[in-house]
Backbone bond lengths (Angstrom), bond angles and torsions (degrees), N, CA, C in turn:
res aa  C-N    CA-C-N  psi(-1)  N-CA   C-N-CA  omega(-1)  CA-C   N-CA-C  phi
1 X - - - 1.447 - - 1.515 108.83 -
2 X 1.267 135.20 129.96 1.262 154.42 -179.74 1.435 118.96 -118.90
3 X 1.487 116.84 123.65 1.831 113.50 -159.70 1.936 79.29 -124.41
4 X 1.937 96.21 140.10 1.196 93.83 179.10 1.786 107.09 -82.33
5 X 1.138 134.06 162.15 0.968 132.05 156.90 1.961 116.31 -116.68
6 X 1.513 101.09 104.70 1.315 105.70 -161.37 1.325 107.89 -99.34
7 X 1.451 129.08 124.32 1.263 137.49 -174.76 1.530 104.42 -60.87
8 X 1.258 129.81 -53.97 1.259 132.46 -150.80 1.367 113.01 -84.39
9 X 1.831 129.49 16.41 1.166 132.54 -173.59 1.684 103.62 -143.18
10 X 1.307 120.67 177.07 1.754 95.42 -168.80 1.775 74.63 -147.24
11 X 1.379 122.03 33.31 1.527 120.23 -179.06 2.161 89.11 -89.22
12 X 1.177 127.63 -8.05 1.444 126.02 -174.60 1.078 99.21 -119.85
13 X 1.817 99.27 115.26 1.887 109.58 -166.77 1.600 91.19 -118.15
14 X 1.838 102.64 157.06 1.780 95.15 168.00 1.573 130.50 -46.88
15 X 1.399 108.23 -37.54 1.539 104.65 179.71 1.764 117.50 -58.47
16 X 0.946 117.25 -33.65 1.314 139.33 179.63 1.550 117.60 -67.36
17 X 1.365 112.05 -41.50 1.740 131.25 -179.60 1.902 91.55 -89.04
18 X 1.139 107.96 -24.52 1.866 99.96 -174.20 1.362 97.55 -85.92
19 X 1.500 125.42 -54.43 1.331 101.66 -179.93 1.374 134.63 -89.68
20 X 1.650 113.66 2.32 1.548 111.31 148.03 1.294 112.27 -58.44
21 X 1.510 109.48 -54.72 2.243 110.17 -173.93 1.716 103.85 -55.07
22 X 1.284 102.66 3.49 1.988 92.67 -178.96 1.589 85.93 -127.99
23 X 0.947 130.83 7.40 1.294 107.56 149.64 1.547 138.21 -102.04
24 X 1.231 101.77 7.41 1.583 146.19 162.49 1.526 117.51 106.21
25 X 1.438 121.03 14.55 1.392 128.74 -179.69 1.150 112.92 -63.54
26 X 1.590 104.36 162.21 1.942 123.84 -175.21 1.036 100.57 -109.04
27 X 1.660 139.11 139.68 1.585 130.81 -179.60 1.829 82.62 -116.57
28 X 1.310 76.80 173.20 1.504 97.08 160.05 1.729 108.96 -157.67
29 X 1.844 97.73 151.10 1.649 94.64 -165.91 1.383 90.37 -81.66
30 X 1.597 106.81 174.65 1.792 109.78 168.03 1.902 92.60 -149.35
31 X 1.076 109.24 171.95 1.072 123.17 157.23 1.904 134.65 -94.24
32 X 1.049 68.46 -25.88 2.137 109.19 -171.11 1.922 94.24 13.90
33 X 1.171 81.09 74.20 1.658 120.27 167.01 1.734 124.80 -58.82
34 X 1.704 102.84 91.64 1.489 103.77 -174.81 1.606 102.72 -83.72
35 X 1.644 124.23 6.35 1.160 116.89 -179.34 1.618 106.62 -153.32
36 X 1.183 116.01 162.21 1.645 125.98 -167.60 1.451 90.63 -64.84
37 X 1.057 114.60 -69.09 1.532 120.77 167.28 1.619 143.57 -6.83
38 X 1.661 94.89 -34.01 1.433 119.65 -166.30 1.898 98.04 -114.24
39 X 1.253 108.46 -11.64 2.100 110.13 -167.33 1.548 90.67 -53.85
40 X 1.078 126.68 134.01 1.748 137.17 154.10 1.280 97.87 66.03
41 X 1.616 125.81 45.26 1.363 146.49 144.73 1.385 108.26 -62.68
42 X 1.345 141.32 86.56 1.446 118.81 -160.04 1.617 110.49 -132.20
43 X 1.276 91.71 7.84 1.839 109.66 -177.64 1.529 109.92 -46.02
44 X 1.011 144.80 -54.26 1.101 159.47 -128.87 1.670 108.52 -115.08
45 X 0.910 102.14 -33.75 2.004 122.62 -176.65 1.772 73.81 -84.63
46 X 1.540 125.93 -76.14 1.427 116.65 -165.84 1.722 120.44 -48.94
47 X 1.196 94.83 -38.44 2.041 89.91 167.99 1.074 120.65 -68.48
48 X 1.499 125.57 -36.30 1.749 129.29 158.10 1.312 107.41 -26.23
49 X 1.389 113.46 -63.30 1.555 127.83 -114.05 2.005 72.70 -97.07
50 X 1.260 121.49 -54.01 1.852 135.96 -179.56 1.694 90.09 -47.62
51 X 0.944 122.29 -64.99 1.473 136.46 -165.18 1.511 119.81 -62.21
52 X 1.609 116.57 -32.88 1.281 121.55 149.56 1.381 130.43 -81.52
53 X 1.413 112.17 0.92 1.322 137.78 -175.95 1.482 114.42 37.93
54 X 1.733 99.84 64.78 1.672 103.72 168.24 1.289 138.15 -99.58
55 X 0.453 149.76 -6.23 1.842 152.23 148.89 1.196 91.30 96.99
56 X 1.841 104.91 154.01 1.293 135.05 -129.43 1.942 82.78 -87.94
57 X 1.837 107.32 -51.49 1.363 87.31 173.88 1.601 143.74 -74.90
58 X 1.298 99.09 22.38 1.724 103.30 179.57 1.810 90.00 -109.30
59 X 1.056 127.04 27.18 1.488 120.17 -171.17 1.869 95.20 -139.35
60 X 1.591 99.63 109.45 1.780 105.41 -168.30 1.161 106.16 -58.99
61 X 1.695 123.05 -43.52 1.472 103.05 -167.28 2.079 100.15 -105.00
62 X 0.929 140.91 29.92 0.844 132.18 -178.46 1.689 105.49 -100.11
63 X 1.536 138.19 38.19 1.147 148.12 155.62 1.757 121.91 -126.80
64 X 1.109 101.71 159.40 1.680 72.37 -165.66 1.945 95.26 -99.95
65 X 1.288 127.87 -141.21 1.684 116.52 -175.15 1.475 112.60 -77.97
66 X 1.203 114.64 -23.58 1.721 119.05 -176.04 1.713 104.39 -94.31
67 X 1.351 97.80 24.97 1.632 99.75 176.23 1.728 136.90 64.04
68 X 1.686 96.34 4.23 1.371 95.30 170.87 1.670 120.29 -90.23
69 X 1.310 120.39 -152.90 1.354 129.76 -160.87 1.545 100.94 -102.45
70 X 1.097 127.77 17.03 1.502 120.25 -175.32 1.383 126.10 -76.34
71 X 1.511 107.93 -56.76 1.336 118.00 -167.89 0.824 127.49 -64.84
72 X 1.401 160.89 -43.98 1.785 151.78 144.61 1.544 98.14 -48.53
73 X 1.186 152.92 -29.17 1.216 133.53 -174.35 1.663 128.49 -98.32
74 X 1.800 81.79 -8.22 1.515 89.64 177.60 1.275 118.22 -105.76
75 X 1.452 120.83 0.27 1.280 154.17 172.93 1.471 91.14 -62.36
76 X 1.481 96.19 -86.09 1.701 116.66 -175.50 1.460 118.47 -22.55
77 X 1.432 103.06 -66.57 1.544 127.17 177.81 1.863 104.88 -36.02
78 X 1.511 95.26 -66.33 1.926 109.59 178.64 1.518 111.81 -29.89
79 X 1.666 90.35 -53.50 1.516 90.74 -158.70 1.326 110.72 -102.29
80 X 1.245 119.47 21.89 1.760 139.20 149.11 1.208 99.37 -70.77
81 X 1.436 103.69 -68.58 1.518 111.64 -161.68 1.685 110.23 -41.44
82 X 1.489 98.33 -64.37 1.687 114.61 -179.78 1.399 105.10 -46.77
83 X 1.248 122.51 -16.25 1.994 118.85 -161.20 1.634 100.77 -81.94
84 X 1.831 82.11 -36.11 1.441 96.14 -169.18 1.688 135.99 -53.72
85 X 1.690 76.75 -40.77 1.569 88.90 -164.22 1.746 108.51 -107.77
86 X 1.289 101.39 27.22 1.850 111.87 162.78 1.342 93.51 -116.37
87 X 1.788 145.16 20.15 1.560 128.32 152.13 1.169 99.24 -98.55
């Protein structure tokens, strides 16, 4: 079982992500992006996810294909970075 964890809605609270992750579920972050603006917006799914304190392997897309910790976080990081440096 896999629970999305969607940045762009605040209906998915920690208590809720703690006792799905103890009931042995896989989340995955999303952005679920009503605008170009918002695609790989993932801030908010990532403070959930820190805040329920789940680890990188109970989180589907947060590894990249060779199974490490890269890919949702290195995503994130990019498109911080990029946010950053157009203010």
């Amino acid at each position: 079982t896999a629970l999305e964890i969607n940045s762009s809605h605040s209906s998915t609270n920690v208590d809720y992500v703690r006792i799905a992750a103890k009931a042995g579920a896989s989340f995955v972050i999303s952005s679920d992006a009503h605008s170009p603006g918002d695609v790989g917006n993932l801030e908010r799914g990532l403070t959930l996810a820190k805040r329920a304190k789940l680890s990188p392997d109970q989180i589907i897309n947060a590894k990249d294909s060779g199974g490490g910790e890269k890919g949702l976080l290195a995503k994130t990081r990019k498109r911080r970075a990029k946010s950053e440096a157009k203010t």
